[in-house]
DRENLUMMAR-587889 format. One record per residue (C-alpha): residue number from 1; x, y, z. Coordinates in steps of 0.2 Angstrom, whole numbers. Layout:
! DRENLUMMAR-587889
+-----+-------+-------+-------+
! num !     u !     v !     w !
+-----+-------+-------+-------+
! NUM !     X !     Y !     Z !
...
+-----+-------+-------+-------+
! end
This chain:
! DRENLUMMAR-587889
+-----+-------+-------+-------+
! num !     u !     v !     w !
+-----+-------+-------+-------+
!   1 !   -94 !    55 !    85 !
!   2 !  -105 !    60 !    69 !
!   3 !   -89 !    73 !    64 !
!   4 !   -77 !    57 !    62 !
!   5 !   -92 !    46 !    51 !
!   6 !   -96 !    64 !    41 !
!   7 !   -77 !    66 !    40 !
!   8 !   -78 !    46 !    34 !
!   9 !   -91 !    48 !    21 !
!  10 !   -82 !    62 !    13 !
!  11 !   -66 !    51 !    11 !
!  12 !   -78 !    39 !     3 !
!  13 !   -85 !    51 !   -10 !
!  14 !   -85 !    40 !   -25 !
!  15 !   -97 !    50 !   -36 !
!  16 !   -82 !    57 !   -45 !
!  17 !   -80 !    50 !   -60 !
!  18 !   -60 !    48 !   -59 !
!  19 !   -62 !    41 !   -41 !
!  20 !   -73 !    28 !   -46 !
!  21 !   -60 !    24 !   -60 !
!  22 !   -46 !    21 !   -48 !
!  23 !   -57 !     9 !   -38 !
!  24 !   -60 !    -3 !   -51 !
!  25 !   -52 !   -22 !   -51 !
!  26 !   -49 !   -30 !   -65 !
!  27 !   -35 !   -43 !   -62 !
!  28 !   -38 !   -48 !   -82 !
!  29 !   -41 !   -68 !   -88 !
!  30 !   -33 !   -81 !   -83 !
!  31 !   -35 !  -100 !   -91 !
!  32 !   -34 !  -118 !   -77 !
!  33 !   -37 !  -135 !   -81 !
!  34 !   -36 !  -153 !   -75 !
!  35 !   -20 !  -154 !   -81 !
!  36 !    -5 !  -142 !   -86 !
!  37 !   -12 !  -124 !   -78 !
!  38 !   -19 !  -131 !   -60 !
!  39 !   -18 !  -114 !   -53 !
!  40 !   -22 !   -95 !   -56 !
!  41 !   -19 !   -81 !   -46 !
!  42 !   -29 !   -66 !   -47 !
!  43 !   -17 !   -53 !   -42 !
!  44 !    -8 !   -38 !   -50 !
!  45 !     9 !   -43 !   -52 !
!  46 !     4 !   -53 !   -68 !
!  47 !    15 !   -56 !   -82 !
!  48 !     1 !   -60 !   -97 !
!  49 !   -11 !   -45 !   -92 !
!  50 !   -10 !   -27 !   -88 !
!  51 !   -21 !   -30 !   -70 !
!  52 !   -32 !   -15 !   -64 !
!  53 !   -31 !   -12 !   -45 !
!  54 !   -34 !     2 !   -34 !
!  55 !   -20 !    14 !   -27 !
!  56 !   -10 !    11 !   -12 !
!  57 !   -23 !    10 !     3 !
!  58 !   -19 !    11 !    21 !
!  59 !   -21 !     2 !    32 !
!  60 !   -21 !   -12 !    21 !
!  61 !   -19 !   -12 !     1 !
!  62 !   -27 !   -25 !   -12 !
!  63 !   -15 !   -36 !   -21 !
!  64 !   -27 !   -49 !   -25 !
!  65 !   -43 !   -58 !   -25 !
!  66 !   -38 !   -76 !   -22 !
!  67 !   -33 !   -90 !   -32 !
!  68 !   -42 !  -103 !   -44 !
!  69 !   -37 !  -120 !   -42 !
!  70 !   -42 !  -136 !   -51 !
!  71 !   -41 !  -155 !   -47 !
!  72 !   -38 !  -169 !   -57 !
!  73 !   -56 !  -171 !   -66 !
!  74 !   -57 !  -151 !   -68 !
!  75 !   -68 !  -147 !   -54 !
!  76 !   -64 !  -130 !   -51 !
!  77 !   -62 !  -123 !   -30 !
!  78 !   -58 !  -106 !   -25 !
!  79 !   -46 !   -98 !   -12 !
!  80 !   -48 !   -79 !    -6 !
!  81 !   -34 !   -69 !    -1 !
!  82 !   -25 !   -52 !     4 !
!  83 !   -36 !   -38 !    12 !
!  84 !   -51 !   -28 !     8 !
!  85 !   -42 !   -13 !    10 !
!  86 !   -50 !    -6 !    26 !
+-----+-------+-------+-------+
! end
């Protein structure tokens, strides 16, 4: 058992300055209001922004962190989605 969480904790080795690079999100800005722009999605397949997200991961991958939604007097809510990536 301690061989498969040292094997783990090497896979984890984010002390590597490139490796932390390609673990950074930055799904990039996004504008709602209590009118026109009701929703954003915070995912990379964005058409305004170049999004930052991490590489293919299995088992799951991260395609977003949720969605921002807005009601008619501007009260903002938010909705998580996808995976964590593990």
């Amino acid at each position: 058992m301690a061989t498969i969480v040292a094997a783990a904790a090497a896979q984890r080795d984010i002390t590597d300055p490139e490796a932390r690079q390609r673990l950074i999100i930055d799904p990039g800005p996004r504008i709602v209001d209590g009118s026109s722009r009701r929703t954003a999605r915070f995912d990379k397949d964005s058409e305004i922004y170049a999004p930052t997200f991490p590489p293919t991961l299995e088992p799951n991958s991260i395609d977003t962190l949720g969605e921002l939604l807005t009601d008619d007097n501007a009260a903002a809510g938010a909705r998580r989605l996808g995976n964590s990536g593990s």
